[in-house]
C-alpha positions as a printed NumPy array, in Angstrom:
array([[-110.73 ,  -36.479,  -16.199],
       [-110.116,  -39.706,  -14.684],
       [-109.186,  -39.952,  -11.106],
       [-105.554,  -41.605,  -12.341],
       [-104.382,  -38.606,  -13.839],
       [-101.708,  -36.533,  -12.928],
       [-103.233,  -33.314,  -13.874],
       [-105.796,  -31.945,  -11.532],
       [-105.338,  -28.482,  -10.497],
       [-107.451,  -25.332,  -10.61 ],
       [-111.102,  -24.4  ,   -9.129],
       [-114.083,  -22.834,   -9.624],
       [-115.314,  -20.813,  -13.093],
       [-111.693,  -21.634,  -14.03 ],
       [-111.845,  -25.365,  -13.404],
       [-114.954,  -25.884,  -16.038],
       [-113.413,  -23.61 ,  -18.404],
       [-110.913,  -26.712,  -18.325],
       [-111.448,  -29.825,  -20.624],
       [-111.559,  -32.338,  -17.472],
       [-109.93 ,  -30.152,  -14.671],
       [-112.625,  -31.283,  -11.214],
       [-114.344,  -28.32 ,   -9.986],
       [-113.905,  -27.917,   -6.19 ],
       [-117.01 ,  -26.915,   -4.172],
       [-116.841,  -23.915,   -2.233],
       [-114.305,  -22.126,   -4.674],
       [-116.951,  -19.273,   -5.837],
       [-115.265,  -16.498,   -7.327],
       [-111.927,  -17.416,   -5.62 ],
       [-110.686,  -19.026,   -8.521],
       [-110.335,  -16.12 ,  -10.921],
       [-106.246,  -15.21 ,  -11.406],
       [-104.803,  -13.668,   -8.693],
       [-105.142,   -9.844,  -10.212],
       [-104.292,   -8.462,   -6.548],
       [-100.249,   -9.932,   -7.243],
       [ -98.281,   -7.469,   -9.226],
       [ -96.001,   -8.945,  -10.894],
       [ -93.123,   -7.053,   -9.737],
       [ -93.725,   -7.926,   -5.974],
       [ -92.086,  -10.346,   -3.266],
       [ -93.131,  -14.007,   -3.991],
       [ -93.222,  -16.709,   -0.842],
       [ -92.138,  -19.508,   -1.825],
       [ -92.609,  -22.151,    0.956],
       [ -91.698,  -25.792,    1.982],
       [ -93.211,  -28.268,    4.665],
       [ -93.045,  -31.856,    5.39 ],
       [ -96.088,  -31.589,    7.791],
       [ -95.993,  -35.206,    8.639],
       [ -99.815,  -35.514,    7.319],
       [ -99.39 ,  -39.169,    6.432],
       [-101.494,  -41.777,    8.089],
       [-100.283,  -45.743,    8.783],
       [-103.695,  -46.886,    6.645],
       [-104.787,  -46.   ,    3.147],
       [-107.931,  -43.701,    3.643],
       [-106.891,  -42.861,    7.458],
       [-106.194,  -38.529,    5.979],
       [-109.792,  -38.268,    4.316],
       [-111.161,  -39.523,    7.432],
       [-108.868,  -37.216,    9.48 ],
       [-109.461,  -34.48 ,    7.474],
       [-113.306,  -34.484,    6.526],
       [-114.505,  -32.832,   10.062],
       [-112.586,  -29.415,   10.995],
       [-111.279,  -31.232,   14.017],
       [-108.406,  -32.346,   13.546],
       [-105.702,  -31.407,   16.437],
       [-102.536,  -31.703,   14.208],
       [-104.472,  -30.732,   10.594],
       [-105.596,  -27.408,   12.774],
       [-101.708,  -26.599,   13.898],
       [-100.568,  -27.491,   10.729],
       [-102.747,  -25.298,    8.891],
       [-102.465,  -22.112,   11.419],
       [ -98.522,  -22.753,   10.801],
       [ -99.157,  -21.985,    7.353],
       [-101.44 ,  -19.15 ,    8.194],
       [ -98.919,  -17.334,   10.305],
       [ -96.545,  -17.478,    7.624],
       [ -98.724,  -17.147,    4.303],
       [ -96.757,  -18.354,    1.489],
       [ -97.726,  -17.97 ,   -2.083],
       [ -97.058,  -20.66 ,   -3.384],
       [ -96.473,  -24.057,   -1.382],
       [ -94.917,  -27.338,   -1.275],
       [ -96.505,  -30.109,    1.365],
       [ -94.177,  -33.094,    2.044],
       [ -95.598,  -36.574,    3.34 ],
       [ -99.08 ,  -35.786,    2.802],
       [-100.709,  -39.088,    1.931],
       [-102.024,  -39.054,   -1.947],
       [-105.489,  -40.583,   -2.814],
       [-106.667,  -40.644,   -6.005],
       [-109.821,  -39.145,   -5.953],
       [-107.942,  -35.944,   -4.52 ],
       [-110.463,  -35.225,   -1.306],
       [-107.632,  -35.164,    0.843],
       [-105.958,  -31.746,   -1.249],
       [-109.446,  -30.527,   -1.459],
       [-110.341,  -31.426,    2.519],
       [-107.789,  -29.662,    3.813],
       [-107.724,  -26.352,    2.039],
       [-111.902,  -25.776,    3.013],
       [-111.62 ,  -27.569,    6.542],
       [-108.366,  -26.371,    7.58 ],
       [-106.933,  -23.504,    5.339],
       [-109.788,  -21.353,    5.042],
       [-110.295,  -21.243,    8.471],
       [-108.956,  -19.039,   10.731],
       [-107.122,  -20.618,   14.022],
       [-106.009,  -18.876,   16.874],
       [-106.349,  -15.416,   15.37 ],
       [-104.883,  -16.48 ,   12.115],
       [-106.549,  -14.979,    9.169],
       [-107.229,  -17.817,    6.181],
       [-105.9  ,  -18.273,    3.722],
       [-106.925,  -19.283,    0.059],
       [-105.6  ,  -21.349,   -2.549],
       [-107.672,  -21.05 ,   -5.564],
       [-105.105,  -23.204,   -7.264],
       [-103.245,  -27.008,   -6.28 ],
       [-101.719,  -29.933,   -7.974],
       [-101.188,  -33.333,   -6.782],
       [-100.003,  -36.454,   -8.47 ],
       [ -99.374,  -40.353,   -7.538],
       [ -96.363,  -41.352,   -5.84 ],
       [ -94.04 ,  -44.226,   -5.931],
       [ -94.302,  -44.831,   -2.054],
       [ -96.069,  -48.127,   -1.289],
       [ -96.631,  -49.34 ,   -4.822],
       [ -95.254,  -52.844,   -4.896],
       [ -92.232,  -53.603,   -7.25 ],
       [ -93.124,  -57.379,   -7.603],
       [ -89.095,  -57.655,   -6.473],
       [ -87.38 ,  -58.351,   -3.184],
       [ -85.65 ,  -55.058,   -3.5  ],
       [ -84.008,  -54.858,    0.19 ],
       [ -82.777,  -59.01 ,   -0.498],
       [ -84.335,  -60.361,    2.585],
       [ -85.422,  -63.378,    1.056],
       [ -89.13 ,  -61.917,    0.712],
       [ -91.084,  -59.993,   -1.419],
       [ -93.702,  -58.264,    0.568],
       [ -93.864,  -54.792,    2.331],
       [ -92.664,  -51.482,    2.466],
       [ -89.089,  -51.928,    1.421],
       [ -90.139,  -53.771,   -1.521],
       [ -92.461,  -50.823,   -2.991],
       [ -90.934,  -48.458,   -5.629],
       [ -90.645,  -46.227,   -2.723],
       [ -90.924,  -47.097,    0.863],
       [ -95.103,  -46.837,    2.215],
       [ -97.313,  -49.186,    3.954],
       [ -99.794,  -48.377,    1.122],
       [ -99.94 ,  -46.51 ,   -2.739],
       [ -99.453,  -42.937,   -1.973],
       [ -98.417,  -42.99 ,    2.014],
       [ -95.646,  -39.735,    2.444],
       [ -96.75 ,  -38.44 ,   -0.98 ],
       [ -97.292,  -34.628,   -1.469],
       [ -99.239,  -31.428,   -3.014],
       [ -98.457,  -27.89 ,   -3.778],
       [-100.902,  -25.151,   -3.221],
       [-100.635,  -21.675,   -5.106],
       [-102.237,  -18.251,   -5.116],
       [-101.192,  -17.877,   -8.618],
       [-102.214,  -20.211,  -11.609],
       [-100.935,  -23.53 ,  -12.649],
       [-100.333,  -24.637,  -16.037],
       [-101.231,  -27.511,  -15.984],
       [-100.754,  -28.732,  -19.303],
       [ -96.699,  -27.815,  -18.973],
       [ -96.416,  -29.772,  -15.496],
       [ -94.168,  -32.136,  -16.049],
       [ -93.417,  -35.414,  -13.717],
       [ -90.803,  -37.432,  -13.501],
       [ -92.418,  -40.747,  -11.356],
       [ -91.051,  -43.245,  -13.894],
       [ -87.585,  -42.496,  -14.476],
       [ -85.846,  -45.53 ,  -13.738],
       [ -82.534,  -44.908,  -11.667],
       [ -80.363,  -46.843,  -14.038],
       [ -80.807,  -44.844,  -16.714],
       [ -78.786,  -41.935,  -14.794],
       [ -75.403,  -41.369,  -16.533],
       [ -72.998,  -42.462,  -13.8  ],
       [ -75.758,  -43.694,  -11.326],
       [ -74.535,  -44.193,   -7.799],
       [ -75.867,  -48.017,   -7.976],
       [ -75.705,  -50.094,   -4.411],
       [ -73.1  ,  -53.184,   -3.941],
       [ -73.895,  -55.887,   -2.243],
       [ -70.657,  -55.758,    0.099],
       [ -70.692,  -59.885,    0.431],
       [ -69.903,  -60.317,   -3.607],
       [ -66.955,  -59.569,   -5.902],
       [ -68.932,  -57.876,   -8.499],
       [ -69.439,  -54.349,   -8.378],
       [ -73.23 ,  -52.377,   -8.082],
       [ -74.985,  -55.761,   -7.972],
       [ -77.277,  -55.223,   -5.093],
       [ -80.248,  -55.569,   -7.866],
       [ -80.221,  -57.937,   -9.968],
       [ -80.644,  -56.879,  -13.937],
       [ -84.372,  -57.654,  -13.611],
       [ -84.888,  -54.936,  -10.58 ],
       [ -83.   ,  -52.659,  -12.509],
       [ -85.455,  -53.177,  -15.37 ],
       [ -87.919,  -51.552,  -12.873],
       [ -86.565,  -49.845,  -10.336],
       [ -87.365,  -46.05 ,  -10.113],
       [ -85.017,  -43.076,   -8.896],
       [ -87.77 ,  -41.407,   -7.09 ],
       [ -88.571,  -42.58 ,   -3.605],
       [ -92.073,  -40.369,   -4.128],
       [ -91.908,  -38.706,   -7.54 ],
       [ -90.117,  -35.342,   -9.047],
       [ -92.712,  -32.81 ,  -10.328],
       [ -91.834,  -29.694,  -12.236],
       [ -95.136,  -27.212,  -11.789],
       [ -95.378,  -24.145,  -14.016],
       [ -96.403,  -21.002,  -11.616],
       [ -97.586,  -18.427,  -13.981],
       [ -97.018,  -15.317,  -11.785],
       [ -97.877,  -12.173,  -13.966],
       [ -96.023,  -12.026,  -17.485],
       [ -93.091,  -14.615,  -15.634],
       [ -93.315,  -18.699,  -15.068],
       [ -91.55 ,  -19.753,  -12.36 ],
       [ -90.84 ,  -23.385,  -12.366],
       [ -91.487,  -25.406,   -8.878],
       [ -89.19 ,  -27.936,   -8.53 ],
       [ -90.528,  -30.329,   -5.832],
       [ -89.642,  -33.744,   -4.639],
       [ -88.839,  -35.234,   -1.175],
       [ -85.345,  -37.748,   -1.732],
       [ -85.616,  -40.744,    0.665],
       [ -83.896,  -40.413,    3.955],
       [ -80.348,  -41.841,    3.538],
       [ -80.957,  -44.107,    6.651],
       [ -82.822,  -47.512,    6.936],
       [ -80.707,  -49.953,    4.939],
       [ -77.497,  -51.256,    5.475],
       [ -73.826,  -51.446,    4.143],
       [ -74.824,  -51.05 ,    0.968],
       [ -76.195,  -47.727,    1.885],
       [ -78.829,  -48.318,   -0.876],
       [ -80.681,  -45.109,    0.477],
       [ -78.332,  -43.101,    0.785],
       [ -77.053,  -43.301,   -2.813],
       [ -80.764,  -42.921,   -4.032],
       [ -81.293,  -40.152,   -1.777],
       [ -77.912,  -38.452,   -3.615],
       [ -79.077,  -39.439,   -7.344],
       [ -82.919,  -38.05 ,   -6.811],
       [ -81.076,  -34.727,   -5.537],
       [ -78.862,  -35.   ,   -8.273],
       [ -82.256,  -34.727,  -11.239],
       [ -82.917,  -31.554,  -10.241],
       [ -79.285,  -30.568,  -10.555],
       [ -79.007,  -31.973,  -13.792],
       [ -82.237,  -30.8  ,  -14.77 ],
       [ -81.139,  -27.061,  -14.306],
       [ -77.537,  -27.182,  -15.807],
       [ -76.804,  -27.368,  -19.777],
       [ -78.355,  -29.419,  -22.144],
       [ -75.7  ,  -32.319,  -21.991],
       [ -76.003,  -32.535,  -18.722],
       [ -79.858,  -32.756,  -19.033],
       [ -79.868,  -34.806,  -22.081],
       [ -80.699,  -38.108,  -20.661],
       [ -83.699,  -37.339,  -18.442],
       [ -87.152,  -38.12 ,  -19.603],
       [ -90.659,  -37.374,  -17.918],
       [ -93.463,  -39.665,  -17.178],
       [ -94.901,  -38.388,  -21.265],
       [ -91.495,  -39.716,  -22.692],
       [ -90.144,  -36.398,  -23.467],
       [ -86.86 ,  -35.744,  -22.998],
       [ -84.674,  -33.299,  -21.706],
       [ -84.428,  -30.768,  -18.626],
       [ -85.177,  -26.913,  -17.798],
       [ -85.347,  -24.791,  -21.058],
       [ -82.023,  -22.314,  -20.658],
       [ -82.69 ,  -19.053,  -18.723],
       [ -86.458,  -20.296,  -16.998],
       [ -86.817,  -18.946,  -13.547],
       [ -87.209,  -21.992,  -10.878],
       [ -87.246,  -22.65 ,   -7.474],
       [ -86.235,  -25.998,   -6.155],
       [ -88.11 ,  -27.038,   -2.897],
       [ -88.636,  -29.865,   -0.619],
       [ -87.318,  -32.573,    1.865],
       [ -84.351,  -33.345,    0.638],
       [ -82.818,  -34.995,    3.752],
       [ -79.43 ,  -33.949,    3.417],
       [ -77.593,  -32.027,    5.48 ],
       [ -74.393,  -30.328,    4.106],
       [ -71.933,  -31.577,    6.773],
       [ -74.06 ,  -33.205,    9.1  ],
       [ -76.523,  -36.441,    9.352],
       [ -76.193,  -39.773,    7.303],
       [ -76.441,  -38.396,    3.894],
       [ -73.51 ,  -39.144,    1.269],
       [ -71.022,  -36.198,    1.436],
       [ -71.65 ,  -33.948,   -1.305],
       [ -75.144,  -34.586,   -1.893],
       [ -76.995,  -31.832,   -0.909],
       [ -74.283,  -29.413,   -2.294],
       [ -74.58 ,  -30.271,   -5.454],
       [ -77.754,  -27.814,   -5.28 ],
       [ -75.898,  -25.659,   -2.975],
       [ -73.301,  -25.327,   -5.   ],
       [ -74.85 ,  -25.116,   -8.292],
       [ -73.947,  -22.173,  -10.721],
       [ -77.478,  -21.589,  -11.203],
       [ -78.803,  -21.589,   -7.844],
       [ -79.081,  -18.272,   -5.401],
       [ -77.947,  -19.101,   -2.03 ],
       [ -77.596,  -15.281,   -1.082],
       [ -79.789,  -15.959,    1.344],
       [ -79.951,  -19.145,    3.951],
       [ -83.384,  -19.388,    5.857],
       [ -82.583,  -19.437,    9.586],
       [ -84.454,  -19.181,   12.887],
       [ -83.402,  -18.685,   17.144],
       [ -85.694,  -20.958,   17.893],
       [ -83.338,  -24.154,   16.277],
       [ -80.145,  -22.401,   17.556],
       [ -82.3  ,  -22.702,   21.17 ],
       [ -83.728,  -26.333,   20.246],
       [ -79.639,  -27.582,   19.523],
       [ -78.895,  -26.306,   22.666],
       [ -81.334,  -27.358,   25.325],
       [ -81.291,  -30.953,   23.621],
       [ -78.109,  -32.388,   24.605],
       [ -79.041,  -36.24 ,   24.711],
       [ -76.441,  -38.028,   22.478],
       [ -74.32 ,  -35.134,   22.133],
       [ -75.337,  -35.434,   18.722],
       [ -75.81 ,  -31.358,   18.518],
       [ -72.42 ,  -30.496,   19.79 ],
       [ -70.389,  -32.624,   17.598],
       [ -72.438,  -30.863,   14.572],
       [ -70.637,  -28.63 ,   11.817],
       [ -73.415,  -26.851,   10.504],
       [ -75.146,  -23.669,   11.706],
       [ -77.614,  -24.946,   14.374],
       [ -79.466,  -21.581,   12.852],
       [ -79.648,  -23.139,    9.637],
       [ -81.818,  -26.206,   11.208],
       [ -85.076,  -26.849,    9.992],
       [ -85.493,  -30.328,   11.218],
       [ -86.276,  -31.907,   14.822],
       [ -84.414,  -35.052,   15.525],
       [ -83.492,  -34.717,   19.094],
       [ -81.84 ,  -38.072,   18.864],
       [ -79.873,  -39.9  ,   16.139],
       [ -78.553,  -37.815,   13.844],
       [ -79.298,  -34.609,   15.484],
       [ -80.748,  -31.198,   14.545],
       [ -80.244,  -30.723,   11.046],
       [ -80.612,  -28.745,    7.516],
       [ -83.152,  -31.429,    5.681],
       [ -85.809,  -28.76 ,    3.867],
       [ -84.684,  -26.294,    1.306],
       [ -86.527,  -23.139,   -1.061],
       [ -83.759,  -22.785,   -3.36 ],
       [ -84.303,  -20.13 ,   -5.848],
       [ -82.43 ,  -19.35 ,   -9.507],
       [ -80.035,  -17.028,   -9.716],
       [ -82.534,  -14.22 ,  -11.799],
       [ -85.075,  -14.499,   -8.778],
       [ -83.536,  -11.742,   -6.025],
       [ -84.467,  -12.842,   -2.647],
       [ -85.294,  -10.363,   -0.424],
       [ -86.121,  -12.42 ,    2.929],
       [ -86.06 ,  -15.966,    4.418],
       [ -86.604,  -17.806,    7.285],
       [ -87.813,  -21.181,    8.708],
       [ -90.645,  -20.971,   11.176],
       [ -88.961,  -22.337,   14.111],
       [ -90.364,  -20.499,   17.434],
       [ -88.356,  -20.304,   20.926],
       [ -89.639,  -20.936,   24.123],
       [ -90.719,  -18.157,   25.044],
       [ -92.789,  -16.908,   22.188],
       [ -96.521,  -17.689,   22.216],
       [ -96.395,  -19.376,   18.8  ],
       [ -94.106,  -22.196,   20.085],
       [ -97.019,  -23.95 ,   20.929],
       [ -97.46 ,  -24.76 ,   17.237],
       [ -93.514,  -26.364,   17.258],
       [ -92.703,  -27.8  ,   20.54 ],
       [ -91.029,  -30.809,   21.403],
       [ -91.563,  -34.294,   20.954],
       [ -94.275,  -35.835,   20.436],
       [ -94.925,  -32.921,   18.196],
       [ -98.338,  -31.212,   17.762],
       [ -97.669,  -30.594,   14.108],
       [ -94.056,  -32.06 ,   12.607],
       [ -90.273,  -33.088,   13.175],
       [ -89.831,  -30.645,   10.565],
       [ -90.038,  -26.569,   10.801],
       [ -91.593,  -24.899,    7.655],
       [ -89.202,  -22.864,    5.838],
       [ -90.122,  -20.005,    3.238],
       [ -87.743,  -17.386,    0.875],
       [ -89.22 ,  -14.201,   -0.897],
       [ -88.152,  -13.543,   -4.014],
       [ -88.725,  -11.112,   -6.523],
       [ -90.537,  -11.942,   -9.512],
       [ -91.494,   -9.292,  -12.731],
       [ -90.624,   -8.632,  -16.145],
       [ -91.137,  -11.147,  -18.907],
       [ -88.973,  -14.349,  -19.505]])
């Protein structure tokens, strides 16, 4: 397979049985289907923007290839102490060769910290992501076309913030489907910036950047979990933050269309109609498939900088189970011990809802969600958010952080029967 492809996934005996899947050292018999899940049982489903991104291309590998790694270690005994299934890792830097994925499921994941047992993921997909790839455009109008903001998605370098999902169960790979390319103004009805100092409306890029401009900040992946008999499709993405621009709010509307695909991309066909993936097909979730939407999606629903609305149109969604909201004491402690700003107190939101560290600014808020459909039954949630006094809020703290502004947050659902 070459090292630019989007599918790379599963290990071991499985792996060569694959026409070009890589075959991951170490795997051993690991990578035979995970017999010991009924299919009939609880299913953790888990997100986590573990802030494993680096400032230089390369930086992770390096970070990652010893087992010494101070945050890698908290990060990956945080994942221990809540064992998810199946797993979504925001803002971990992508590299094309994929040691980075591989690195830190044998340095870090399979090795127990702090009494943690390991954990193993026979099973992983990553994928390239728009962050850092340059546009050739001066996309934030400053008169210069160089940087960051200029990139398809905001990175110092091709890949920076990207992300991977680990599983217990199978991927299929050949079903993943990812959604990179999709240009924003092809979006029915796209929420397209202004430029507030002209008379013409949604002209903040000119026809040409529109041409080229993508709607996802990183990219939009839809990853077939084969769990028993069922699929259960793994929505993932991570929206940019609605922040970092100016009256044009040019984030912010992005950050409310890229939330907006996976809404669409649920509903009825018309409403799906228009999307296509990075393989040119068309369309969105075949009716009645089981999903579970995941990630940083940086919207709060009453608090924070996002667009009002934004994150509810998940929230609200006829097809999404929100029976269940993932909570924690330790962010109901965290909103009130930090007081700085006031920023907490004026909030509308359920401080226990929190899953996301921002002592100043905007706040504590709701930015990661595990949003199963409405056939999945969830049986428990939470977001792994420790107080004070527990022993484990060592691996949360304050700022500067030993792991992440964010808290992990996971939902169990149950999963049997056939489709």
């Amino acid at each position: 397979m070459s090292s630019t492809s989007p599918r790379t996934l599963v290990t071991g005996a499985v792996a060569l049985a694959l026409a070009g899947a890589v075959a991951l050292p170490g795997a051993g018999a690991s990578a035979a289907p995970a017999t010991s899940h009924a299919a009939d049982k609880d299913v953790r489903f888990s997100t986590f923007n573990a802030s494993l991104n680096r400032f230089n291309e390369g930086d992770l590998v390096r970070d990652l290839s010893t087992p010494d790694n101070a945050q890698a270690k908290v990060i990956a005994e945080t994942i221990q102490r809540t064992n998810p299934d199946v797993l979504l890792i925001n803002e971990f830097d992508y590299d094309a060769d994929h040691e980075a994925a591989e690195l830190f499921r044998s340095n870090y994941l399979e090795v127990g910290h702090n009494g943690a047992a390991p954990i193993d993921y026979p099973y992983y997909y990553v994928a390239p992501s728009n962050t850092g790839i340059p546009s050739g455009h001066d996309l934030n109008n400053n008169g210069v076309i160089a940087g960051g903001d200029d990139a398809f998605g905001f990175g110092a370098f091709p890949g920076q913030y990207g992300m991977v999902v680990y599983s217990k169960y199978p991927i299929d790979q050949d079903a993943v489907r990812t959604f990179q390319k999709f240009l924003w103004k092809d979006m029915p009805d796209a929420n397209l910036p202004d430029d507030p100092t002209t008379p013409e409306p949604a002209d903040w890029y000119s026809p040409e950047e529109l041409d080229v401009v993508r709607l996802s900040s990183k990219s939009h992946w839809d990853v077939p979990i084969e769990i028993g008999t069922k699929t259960v499709h793994f929505l993932v993405s991570h929206p940019t933050p609605p922040v970092f621009d100016g009256p044009e709010d040019r984030n912010g509307l992005r950050n409310n269309d890229e939330i907006r695909l996976w809404a669409d991309y649920v509903g009825n066909r018309a409403d799906s109609s228009y999307i296509y993936d990075d393989e040119g097909v068309t369309g969105g979730l075949k009716p009645g498939s089981s999903f579970v939407i995941a990630g940083d999606q940086n919207s709060d629903p009453k608090d924070g900088d996002s667009v009002e609305g934004s994150i509810d149109q998940l929230l609200q969604h006829p097809r999404v189970n929100t029976s269940v909201t993932p909570s924690s004491d330790g962010a109901v402690e965290a909103s009130a011990l930090q007081t700085a700003g006031g920023f907490n107190a004026a909030h509308e939101s359920p401080a226990e809802y929190d899953t996301a560290d921002f002592a100043e600014g905007p706040g504590n808020i709701r930015a990661d969600y595990v949003l199963p459909s409405k056939d999945l039954r969830i049986s428990d949630a939470g977001v792994f958010w420790k107080t004070t006094t527990d022993p484990l809020y060592r691996l949360t703290g304050t700022y500067p952080f030993p792991s992440s502004d964010h808290r992990q947050v996971w939902v169990d659902v149950s999963v049997g029967g056939k489709r």
